[in-house]
N, CA, C and O atoms as CSV, one atom per row, in Angstrom:
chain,resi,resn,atom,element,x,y,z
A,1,UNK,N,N,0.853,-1.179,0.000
A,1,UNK,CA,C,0.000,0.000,0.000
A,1,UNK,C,C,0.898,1.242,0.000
A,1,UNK,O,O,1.824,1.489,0.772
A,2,UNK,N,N,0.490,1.887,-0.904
A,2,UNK,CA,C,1.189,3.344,-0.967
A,2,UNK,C,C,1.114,4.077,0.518
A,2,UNK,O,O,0.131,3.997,1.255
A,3,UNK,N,N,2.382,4.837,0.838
A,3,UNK,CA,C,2.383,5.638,1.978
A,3,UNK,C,C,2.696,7.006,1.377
A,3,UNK,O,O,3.481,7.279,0.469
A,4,UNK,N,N,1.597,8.107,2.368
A,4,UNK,CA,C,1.831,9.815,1.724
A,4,UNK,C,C,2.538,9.873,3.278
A,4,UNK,O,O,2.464,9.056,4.196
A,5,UNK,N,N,3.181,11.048,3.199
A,5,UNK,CA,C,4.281,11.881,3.909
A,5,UNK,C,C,3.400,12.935,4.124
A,5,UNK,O,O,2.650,13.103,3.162
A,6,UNK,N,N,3.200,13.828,5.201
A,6,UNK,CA,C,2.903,15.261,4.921
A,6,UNK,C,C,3.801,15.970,5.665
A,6,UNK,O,O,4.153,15.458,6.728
A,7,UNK,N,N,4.204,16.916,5.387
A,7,UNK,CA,C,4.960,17.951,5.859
A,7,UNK,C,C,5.061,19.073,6.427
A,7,UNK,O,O,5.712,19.928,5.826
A,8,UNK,N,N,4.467,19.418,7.731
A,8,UNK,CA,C,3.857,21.016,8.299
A,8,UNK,C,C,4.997,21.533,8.323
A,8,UNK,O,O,5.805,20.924,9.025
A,9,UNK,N,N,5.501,22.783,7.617
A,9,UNK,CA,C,6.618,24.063,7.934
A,9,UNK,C,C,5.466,25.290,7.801
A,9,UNK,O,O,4.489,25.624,7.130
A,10,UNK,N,N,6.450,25.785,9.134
A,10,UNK,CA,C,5.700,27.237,9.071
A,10,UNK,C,C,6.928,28.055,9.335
A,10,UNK,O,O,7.914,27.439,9.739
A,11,UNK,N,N,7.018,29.403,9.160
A,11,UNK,CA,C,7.695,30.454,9.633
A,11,UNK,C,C,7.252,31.713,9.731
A,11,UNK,O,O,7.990,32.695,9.813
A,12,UNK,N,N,5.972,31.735,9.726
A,12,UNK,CA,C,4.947,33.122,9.486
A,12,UNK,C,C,4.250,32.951,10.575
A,12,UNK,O,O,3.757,31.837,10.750
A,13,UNK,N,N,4.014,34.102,11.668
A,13,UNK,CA,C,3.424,34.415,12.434
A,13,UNK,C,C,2.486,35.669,11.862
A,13,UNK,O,O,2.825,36.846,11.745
A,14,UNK,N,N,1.438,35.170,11.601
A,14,UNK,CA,C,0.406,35.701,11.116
A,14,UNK,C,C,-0.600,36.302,12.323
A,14,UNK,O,O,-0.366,36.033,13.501
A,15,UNK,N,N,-1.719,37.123,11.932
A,15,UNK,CA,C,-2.686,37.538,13.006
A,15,UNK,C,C,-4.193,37.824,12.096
A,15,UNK,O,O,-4.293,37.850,10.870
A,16,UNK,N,N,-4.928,37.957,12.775
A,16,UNK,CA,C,-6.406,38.206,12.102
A,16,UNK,C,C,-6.247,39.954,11.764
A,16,UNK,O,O,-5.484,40.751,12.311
A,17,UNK,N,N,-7.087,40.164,10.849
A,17,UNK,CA,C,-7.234,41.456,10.208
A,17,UNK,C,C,-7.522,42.137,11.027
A,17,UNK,O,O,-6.830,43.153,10.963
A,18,UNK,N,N,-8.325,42.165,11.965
A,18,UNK,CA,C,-9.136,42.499,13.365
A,18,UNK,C,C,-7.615,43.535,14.100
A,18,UNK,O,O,-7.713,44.678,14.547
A,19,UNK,N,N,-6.784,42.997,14.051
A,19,UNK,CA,C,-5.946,43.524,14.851
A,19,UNK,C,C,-4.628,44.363,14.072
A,19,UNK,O,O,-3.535,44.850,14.361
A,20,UNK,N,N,-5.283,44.224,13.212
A,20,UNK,CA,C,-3.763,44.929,11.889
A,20,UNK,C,C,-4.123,46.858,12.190
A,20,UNK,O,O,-3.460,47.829,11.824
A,21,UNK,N,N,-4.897,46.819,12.662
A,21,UNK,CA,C,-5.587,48.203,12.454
A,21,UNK,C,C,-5.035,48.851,14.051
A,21,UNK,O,O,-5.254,48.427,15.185
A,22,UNK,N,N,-4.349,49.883,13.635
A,22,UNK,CA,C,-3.342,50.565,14.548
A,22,UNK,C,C,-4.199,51.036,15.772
A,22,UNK,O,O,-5.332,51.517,15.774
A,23,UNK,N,N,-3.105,50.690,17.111
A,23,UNK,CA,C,-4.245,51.014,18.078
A,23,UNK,C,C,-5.353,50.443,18.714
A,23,UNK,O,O,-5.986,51.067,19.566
A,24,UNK,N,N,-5.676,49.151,18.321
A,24,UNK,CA,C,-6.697,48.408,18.672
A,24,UNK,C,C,-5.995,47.447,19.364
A,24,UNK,O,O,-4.997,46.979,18.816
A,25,UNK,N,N,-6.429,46.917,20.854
A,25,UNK,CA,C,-6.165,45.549,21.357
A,25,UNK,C,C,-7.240,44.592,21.439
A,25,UNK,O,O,-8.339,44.817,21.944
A,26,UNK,N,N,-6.749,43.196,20.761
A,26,UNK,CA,C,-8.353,42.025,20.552
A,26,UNK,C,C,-8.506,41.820,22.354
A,26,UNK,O,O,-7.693,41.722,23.273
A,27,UNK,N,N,-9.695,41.819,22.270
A,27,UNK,CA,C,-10.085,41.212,23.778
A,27,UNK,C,C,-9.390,39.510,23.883
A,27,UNK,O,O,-9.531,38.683,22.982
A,28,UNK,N,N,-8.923,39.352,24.692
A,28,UNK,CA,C,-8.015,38.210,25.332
A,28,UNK,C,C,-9.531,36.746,25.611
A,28,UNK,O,O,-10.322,36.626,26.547
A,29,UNK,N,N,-9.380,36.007,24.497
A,29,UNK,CA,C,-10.664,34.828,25.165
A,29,UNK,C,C,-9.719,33.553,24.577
A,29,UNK,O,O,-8.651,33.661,23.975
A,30,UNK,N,N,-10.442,32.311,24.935
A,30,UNK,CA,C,-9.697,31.190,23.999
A,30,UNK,C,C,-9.841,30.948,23.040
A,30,UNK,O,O,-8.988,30.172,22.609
A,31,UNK,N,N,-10.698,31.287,22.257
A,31,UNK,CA,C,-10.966,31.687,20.732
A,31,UNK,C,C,-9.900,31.883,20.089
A,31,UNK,O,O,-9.367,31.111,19.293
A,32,UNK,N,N,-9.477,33.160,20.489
A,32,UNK,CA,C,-8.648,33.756,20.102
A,32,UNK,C,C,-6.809,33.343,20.139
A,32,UNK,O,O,-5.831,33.461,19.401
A,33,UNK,N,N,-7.088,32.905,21.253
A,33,UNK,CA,C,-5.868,32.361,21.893
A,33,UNK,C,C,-5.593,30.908,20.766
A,33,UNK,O,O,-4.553,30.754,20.127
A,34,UNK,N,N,-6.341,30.310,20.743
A,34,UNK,CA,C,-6.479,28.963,20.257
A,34,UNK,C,C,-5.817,29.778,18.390
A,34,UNK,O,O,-4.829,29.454,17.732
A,35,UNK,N,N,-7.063,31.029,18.052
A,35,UNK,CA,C,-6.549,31.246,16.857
A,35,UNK,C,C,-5.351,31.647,16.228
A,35,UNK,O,O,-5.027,31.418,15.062
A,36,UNK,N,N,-4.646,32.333,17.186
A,36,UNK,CA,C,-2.809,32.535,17.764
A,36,UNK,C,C,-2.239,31.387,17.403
A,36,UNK,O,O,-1.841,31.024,16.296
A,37,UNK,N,N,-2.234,30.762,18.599
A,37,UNK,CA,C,-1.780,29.311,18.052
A,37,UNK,C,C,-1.481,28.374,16.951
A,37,UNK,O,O,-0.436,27.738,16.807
A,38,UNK,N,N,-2.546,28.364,16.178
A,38,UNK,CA,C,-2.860,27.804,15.235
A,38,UNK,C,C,-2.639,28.513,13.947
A,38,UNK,O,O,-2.933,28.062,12.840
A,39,UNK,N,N,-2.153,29.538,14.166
A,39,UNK,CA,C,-1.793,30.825,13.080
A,39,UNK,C,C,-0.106,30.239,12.778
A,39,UNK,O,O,0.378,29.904,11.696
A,40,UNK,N,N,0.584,30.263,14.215
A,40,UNK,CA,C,2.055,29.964,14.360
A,40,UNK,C,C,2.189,28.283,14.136
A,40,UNK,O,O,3.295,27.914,14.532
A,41,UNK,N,N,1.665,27.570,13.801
A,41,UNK,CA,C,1.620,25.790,13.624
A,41,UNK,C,C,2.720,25.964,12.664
A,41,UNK,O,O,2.715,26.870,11.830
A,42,UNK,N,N,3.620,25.140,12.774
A,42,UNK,CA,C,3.927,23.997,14.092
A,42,UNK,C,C,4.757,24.472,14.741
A,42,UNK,O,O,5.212,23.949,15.759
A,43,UNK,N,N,5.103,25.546,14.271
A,43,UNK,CA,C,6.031,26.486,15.857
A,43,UNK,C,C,5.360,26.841,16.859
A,43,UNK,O,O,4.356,27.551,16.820
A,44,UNK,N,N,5.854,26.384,17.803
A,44,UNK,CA,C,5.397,26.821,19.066
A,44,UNK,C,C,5.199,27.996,19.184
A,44,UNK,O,O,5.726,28.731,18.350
A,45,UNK,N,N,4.186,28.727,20.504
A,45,UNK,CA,C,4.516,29.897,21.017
A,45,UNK,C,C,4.387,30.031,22.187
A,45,UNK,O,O,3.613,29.196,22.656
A,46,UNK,N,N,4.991,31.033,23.231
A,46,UNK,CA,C,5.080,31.061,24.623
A,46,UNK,C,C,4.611,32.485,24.651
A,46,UNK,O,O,4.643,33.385,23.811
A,47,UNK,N,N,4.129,32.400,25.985
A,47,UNK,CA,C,3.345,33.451,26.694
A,47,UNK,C,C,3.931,34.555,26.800
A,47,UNK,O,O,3.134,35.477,26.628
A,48,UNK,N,N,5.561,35.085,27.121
A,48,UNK,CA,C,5.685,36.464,27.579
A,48,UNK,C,C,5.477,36.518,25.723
A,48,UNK,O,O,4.803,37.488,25.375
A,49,UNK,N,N,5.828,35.871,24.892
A,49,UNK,CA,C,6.095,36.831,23.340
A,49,UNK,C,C,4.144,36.961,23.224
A,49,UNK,O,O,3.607,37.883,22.611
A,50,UNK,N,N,3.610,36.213,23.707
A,50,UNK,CA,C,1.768,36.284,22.909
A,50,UNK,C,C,1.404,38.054,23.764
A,50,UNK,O,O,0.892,39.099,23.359
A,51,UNK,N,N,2.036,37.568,25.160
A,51,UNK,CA,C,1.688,39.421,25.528
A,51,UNK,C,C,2.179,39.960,25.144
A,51,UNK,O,O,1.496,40.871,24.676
A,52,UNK,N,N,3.458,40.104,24.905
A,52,UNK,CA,C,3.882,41.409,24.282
A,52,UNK,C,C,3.519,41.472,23.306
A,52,UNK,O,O,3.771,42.650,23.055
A,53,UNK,N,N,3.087,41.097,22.488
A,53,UNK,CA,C,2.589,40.809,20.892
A,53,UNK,C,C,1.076,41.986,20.893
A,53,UNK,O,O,0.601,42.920,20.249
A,54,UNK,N,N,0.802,41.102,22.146
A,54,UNK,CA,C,-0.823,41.695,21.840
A,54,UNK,C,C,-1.225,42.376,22.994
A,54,UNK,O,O,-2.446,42.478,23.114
A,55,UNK,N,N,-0.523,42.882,23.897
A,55,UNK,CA,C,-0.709,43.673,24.940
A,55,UNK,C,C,-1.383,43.096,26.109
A,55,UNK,O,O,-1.517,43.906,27.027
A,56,UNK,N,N,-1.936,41.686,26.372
A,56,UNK,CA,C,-2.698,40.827,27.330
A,56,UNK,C,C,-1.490,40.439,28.445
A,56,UNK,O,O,-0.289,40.388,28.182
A,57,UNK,N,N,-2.115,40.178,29.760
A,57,UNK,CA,C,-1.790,40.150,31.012
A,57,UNK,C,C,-1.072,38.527,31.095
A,57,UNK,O,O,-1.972,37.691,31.174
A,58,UNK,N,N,0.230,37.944,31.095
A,58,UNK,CA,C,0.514,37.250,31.399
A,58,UNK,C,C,-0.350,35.848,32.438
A,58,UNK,O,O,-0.795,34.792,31.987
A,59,UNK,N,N,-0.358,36.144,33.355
A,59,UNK,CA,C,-1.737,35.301,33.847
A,59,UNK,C,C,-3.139,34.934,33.032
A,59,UNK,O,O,-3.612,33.799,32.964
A,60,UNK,N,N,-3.671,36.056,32.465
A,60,UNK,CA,C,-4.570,35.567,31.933
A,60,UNK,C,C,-4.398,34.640,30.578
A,60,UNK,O,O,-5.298,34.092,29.943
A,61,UNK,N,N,-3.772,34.634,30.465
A,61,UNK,CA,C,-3.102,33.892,29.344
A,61,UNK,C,C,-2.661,32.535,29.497
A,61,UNK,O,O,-2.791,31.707,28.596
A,62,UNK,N,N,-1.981,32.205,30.957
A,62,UNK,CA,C,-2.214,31.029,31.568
A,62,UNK,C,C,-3.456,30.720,31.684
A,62,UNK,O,O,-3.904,29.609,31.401
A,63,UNK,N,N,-4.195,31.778,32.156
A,63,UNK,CA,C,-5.424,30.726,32.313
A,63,UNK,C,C,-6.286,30.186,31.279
A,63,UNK,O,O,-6.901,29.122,31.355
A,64,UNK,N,N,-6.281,31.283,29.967
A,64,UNK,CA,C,-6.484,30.409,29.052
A,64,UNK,C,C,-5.789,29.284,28.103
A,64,UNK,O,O,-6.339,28.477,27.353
A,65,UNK,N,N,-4.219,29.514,28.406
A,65,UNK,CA,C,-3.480,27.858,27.951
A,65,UNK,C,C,-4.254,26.628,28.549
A,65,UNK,O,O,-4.680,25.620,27.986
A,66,UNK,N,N,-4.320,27.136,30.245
A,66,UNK,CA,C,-4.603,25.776,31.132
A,66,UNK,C,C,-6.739,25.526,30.476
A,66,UNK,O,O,-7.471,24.595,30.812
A,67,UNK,N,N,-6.947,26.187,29.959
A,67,UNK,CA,C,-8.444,25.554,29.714
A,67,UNK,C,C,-8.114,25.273,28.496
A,67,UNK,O,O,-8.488,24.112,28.329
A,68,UNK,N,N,-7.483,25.772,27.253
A,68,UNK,CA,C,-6.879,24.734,26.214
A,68,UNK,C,C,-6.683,23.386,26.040
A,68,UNK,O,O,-7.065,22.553,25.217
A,69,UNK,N,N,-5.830,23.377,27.249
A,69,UNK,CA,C,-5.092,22.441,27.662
A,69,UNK,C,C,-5.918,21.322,28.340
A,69,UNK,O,O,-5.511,20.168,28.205
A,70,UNK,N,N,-6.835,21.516,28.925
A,70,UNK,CA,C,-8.133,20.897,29.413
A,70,UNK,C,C,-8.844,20.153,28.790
A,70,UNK,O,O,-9.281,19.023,29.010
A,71,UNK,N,N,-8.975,21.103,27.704
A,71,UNK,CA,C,-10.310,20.579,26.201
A,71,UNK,C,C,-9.082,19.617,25.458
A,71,UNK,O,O,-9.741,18.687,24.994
A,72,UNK,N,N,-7.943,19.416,25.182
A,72,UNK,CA,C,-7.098,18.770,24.268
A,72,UNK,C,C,-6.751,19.667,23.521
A,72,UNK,O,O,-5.769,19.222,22.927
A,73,UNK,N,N,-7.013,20.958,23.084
A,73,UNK,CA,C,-6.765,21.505,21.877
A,73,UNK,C,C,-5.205,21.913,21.823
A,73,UNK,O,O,-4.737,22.482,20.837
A,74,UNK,N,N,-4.458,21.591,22.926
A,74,UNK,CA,C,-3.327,22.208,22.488
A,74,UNK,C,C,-2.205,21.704,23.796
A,74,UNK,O,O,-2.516,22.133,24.907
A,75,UNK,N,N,-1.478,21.202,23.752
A,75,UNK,CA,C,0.069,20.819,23.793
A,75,UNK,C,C,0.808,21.813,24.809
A,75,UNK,O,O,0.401,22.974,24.774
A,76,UNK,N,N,1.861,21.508,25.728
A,76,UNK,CA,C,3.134,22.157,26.228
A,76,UNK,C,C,4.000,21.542,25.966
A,76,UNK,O,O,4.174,20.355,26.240
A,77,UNK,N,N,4.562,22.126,25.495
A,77,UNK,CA,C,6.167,21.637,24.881
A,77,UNK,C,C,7.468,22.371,25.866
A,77,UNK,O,O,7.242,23.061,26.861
A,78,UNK,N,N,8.797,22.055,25.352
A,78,UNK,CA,C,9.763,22.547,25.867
A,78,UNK,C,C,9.712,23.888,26.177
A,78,UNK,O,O,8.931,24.590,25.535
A,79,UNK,N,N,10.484,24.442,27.152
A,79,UNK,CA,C,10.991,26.090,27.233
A,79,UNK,C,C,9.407,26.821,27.479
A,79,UNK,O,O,9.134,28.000,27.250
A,80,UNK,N,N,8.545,25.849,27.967
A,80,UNK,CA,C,7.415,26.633,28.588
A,80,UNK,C,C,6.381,26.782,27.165
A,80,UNK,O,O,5.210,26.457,27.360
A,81,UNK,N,N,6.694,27.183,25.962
A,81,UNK,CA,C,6.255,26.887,24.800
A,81,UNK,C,C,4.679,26.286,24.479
A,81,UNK,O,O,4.360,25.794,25.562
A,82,UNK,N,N,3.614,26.097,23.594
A,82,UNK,CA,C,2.556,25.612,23.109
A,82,UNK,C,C,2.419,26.172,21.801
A,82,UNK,O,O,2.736,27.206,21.213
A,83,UNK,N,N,1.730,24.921,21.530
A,83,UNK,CA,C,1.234,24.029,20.003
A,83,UNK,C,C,0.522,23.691,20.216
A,83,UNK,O,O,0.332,23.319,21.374
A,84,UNK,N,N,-0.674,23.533,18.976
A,84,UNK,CA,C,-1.958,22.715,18.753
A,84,UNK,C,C,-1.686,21.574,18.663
A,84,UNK,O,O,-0.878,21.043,17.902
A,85,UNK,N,N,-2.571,20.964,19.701
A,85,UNK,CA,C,-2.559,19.249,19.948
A,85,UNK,C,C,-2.924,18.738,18.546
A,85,UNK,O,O,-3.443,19.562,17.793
A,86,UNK,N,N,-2.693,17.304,18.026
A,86,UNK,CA,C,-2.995,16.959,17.182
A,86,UNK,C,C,-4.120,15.455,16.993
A,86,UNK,O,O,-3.859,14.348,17.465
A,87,UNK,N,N,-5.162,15.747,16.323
A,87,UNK,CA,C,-6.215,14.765,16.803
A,87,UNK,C,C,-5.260,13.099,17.289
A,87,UNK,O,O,-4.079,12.779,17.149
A,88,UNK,N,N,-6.118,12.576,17.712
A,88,UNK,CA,C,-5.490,11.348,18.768
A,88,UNK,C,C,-4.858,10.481,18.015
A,88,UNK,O,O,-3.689,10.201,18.277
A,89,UNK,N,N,-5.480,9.937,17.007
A,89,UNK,CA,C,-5.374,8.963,15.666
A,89,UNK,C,C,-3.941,9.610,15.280
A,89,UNK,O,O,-2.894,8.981,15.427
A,90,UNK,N,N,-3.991,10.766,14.837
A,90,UNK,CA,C,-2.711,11.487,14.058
A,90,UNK,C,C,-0.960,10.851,14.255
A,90,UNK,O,O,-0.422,11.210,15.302
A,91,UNK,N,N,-0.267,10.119,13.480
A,91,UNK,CA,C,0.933,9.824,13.968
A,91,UNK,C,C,1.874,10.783,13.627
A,91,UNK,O,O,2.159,10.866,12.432
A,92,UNK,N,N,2.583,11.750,14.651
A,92,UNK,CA,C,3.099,13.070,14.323
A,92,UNK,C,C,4.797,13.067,15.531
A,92,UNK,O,O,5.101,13.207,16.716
A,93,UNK,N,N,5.589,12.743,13.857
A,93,UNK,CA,C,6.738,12.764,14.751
A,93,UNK,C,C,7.441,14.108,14.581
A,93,UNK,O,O,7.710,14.428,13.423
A,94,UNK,N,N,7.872,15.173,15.839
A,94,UNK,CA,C,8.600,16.719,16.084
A,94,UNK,C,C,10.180,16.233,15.565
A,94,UNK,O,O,10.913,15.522,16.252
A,95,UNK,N,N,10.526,16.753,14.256
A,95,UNK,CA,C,11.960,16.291,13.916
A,95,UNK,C,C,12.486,18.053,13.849
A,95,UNK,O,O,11.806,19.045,13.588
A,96,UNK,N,N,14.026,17.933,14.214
A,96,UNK,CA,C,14.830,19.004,13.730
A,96,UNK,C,C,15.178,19.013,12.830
A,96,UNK,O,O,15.215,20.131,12.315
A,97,UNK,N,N,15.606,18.003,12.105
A,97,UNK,CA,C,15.933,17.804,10.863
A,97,UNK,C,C,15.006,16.869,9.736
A,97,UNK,O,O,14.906,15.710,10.138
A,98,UNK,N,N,14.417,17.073,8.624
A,98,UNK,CA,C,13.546,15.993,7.922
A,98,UNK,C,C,14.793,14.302,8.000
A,98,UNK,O,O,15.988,14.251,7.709
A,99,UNK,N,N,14.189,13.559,8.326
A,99,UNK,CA,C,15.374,12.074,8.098
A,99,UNK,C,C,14.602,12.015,6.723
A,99,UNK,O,O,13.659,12.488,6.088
A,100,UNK,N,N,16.142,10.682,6.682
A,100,UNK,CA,C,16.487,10.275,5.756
A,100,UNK,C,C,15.000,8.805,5.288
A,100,UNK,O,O,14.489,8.412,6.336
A,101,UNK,N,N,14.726,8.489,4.717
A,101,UNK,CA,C,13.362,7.638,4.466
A,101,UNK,C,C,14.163,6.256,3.494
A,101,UNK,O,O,14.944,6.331,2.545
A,102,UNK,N,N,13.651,5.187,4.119
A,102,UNK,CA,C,14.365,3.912,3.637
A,102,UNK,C,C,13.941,4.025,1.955
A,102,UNK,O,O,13.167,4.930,1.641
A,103,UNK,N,N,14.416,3.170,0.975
A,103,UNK,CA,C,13.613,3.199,-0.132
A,103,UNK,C,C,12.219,2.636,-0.256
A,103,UNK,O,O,11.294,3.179,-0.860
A,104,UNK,N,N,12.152,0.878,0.724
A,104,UNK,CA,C,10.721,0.806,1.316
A,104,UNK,C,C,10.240,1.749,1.584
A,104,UNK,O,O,9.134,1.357,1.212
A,105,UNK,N,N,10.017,2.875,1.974
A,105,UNK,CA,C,9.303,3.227,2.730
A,105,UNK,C,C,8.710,4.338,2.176
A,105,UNK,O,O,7.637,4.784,2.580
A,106,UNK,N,N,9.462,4.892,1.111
A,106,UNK,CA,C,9.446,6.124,0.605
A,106,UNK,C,C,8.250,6.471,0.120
A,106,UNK,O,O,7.597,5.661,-0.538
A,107,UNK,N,N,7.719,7.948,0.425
A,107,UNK,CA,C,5.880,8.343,0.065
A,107,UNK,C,C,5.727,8.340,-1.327
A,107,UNK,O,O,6.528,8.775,-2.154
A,108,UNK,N,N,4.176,7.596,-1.605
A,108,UNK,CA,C,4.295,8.009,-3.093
A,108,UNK,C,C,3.991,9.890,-3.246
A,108,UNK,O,O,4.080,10.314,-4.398
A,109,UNK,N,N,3.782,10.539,-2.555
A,109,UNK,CA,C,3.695,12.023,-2.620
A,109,UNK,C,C,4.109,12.807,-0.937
A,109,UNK,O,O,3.771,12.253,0.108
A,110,UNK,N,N,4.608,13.678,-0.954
A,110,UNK,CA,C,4.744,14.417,0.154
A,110,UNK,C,C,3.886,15.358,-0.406
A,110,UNK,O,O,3.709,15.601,-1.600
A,111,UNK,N,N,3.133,16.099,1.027
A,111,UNK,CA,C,2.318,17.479,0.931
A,111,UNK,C,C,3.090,18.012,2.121
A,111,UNK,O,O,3.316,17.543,3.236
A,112,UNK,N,N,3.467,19.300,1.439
A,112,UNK,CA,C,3.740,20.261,2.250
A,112,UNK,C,C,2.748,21.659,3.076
A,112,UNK,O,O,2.390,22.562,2.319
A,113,UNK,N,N,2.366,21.766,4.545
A,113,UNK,CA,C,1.945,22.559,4.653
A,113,UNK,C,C,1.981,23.767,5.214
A,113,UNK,O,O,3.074,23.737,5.779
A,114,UNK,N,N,1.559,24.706,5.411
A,114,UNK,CA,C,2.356,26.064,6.448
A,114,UNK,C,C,1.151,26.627,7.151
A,114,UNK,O,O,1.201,27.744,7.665
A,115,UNK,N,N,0.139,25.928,7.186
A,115,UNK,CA,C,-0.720,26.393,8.711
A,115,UNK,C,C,-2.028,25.063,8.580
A,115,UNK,O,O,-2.572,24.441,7.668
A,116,UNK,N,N,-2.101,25.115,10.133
A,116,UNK,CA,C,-2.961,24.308,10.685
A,116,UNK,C,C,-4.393,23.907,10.072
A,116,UNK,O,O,-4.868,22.771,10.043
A,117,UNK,N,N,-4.816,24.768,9.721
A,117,UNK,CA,C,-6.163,24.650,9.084
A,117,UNK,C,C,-5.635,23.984,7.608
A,117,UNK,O,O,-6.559,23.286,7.190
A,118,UNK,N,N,-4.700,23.955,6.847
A,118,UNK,CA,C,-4.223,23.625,5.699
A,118,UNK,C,C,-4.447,22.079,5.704
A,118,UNK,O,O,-5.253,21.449,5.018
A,119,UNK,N,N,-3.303,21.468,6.893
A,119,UNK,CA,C,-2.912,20.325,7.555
A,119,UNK,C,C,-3.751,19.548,7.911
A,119,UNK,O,O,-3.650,18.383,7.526
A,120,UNK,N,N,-5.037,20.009,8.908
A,120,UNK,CA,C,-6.347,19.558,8.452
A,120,UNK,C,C,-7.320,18.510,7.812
A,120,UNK,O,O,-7.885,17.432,7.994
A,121,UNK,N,N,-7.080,19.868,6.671
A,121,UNK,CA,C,-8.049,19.620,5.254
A,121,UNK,C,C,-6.846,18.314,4.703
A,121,UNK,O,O,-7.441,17.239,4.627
A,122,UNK,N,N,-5.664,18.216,4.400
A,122,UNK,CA,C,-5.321,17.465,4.022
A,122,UNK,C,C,-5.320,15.900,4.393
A,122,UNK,O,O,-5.333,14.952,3.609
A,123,UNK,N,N,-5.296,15.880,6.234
A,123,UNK,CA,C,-5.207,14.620,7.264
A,123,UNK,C,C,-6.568,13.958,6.416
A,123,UNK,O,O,-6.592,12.749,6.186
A,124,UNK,N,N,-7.610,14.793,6.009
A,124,UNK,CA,C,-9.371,14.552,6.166
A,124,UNK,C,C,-9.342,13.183,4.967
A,124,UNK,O,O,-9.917,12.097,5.033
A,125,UNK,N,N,-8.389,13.774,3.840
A,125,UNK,CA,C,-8.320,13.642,2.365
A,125,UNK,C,C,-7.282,12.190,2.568
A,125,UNK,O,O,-7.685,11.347,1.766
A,126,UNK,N,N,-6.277,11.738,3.254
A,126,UNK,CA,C,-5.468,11.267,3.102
A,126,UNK,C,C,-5.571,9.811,4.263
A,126,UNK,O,O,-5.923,9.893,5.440
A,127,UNK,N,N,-5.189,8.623,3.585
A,127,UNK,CA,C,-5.283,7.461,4.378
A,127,UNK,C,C,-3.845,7.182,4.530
A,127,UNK,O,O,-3.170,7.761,3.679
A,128,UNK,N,N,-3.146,6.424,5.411
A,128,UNK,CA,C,-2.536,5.462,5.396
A,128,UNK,C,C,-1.101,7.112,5.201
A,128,UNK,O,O,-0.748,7.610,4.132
A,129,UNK,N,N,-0.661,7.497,6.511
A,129,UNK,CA,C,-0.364,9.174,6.331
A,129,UNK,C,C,0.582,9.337,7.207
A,129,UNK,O,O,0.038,8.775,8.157
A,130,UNK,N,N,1.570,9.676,7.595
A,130,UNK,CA,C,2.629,9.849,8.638
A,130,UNK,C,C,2.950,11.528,8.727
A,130,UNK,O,O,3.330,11.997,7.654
A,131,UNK,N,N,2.865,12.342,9.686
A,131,UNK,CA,C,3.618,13.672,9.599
A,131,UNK,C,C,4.966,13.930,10.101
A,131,UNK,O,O,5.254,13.488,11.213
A,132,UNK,N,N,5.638,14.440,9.577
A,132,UNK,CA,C,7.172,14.884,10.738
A,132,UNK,C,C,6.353,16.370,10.268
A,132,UNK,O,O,5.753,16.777,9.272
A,133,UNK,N,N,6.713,16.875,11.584
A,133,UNK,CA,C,6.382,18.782,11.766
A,133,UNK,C,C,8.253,18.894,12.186
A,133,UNK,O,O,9.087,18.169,12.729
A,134,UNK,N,N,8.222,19.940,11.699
A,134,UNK,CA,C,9.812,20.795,11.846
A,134,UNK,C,C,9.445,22.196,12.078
A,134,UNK,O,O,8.692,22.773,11.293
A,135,UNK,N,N,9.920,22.759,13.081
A,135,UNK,CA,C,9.577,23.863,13.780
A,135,UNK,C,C,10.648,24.609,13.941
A,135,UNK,O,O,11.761,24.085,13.898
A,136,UNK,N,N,10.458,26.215,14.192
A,136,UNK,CA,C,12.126,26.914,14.233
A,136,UNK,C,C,11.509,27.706,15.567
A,136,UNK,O,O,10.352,28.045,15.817
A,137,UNK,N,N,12.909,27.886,16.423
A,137,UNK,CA,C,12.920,28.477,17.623
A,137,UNK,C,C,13.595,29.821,17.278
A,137,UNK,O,O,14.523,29.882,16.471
A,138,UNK,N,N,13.338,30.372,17.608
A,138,UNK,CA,C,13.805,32.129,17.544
A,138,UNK,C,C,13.620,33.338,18.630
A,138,UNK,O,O,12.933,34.210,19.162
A,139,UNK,N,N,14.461,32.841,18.530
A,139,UNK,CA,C,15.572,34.281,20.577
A,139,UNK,C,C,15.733,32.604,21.233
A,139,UNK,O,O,15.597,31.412,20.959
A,140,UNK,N,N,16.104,33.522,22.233
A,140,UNK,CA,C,16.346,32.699,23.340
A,140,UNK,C,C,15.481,32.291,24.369
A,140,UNK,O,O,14.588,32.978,24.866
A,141,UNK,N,N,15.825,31.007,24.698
A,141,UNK,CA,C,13.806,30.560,25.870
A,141,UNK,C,C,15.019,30.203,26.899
A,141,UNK,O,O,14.767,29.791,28.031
C-alpha cells in the first residue's frame, strides 16, 4: 500500500485582520488564543512573546493555555512553549531535521503545509499518512 508523507513548515506568524488596524487591542478569550496558536503551527509559542505581541496580562493567558489544555486543543512543549494538539489517531513525529526515508518506505507524494487549518483539510483527504512537523525556535527561551 502506498504511503503519503505530509509535511507542516511554518515560519509566518500571522494575526487576524481584526488587529492589523493601529491602536486596537483584541479582547483576550480562547478563541482567540487557540486562533494565535494555530496561526504559528507547528512552531510553538510562549506566553511572555503572545503578551507582548498583543498587549494581554501574562496570567490571563495562563489561564487560558490551562483551559486549552483541558479541552485537548493544544500541547506544552519545551521552554514553557505551546502548540496545537494533534487529533489522537494522528501519527506526528517533532523532527529538527527531515530524516532520511528507507527506499521501502518512501511516500508516493509528500504534501507540504504552512498552517494548521491547511494540515487539516489534508489529514481529512489522506489514508494510510505519517507527519514529521519541523519547527524553528527564535531568541532565546
Amino acid at each position: 500500500m502506498p504511503m503519503i508523507m505530509i509535511i507542516s513548515k511554518c515560519f509566518v506568524f500571522s494575526v487576524s485582520a481584526d488587529e492589523s488596524i493601529l491602536g486596537t487591542v483584541a479582547i483576550l478569550t480562547t478563541e482567540k488564543l487557540l486562533e494565535i496558536i494555530e496561526s504559528s503551527y507547528p512552531n510553538p509559542v510562549v506566553i511572555s512573546e503572545i503578551a507582548k505581541e498583543h498587549g494581554w496580562d501574562e496570567e490571563e493567558i495562563s489561564a487560558c493555555l490551562a483551559e486549552l489544555q483541558n479541552r485537548g486543543l493544544i500541547k506544552s512543549m519545551e521552554h514553557g512553549a505551546f502548540t496545537r494538539q494533534q487529533s489522537q489517531d494522528a501519527q506526528v513525529t517533532v523532527v529538527k531535521q527531515m530524516p532520511t526515508i528507507a527506499s521501502a518506505h518512501q511516500p508516493t507524494i509528500a504534501i507540504i503545509t504552512a498552517q494548521y487549518c491547511e494540515k487539516i483539510a489534508v489529514d481529512a483527504m489522506i489514508e494510510n499518512k505519517e507527519t514529521f512537523v519541523r519547527y524553528t525556535t527564535i531568541g532565546e527561551h
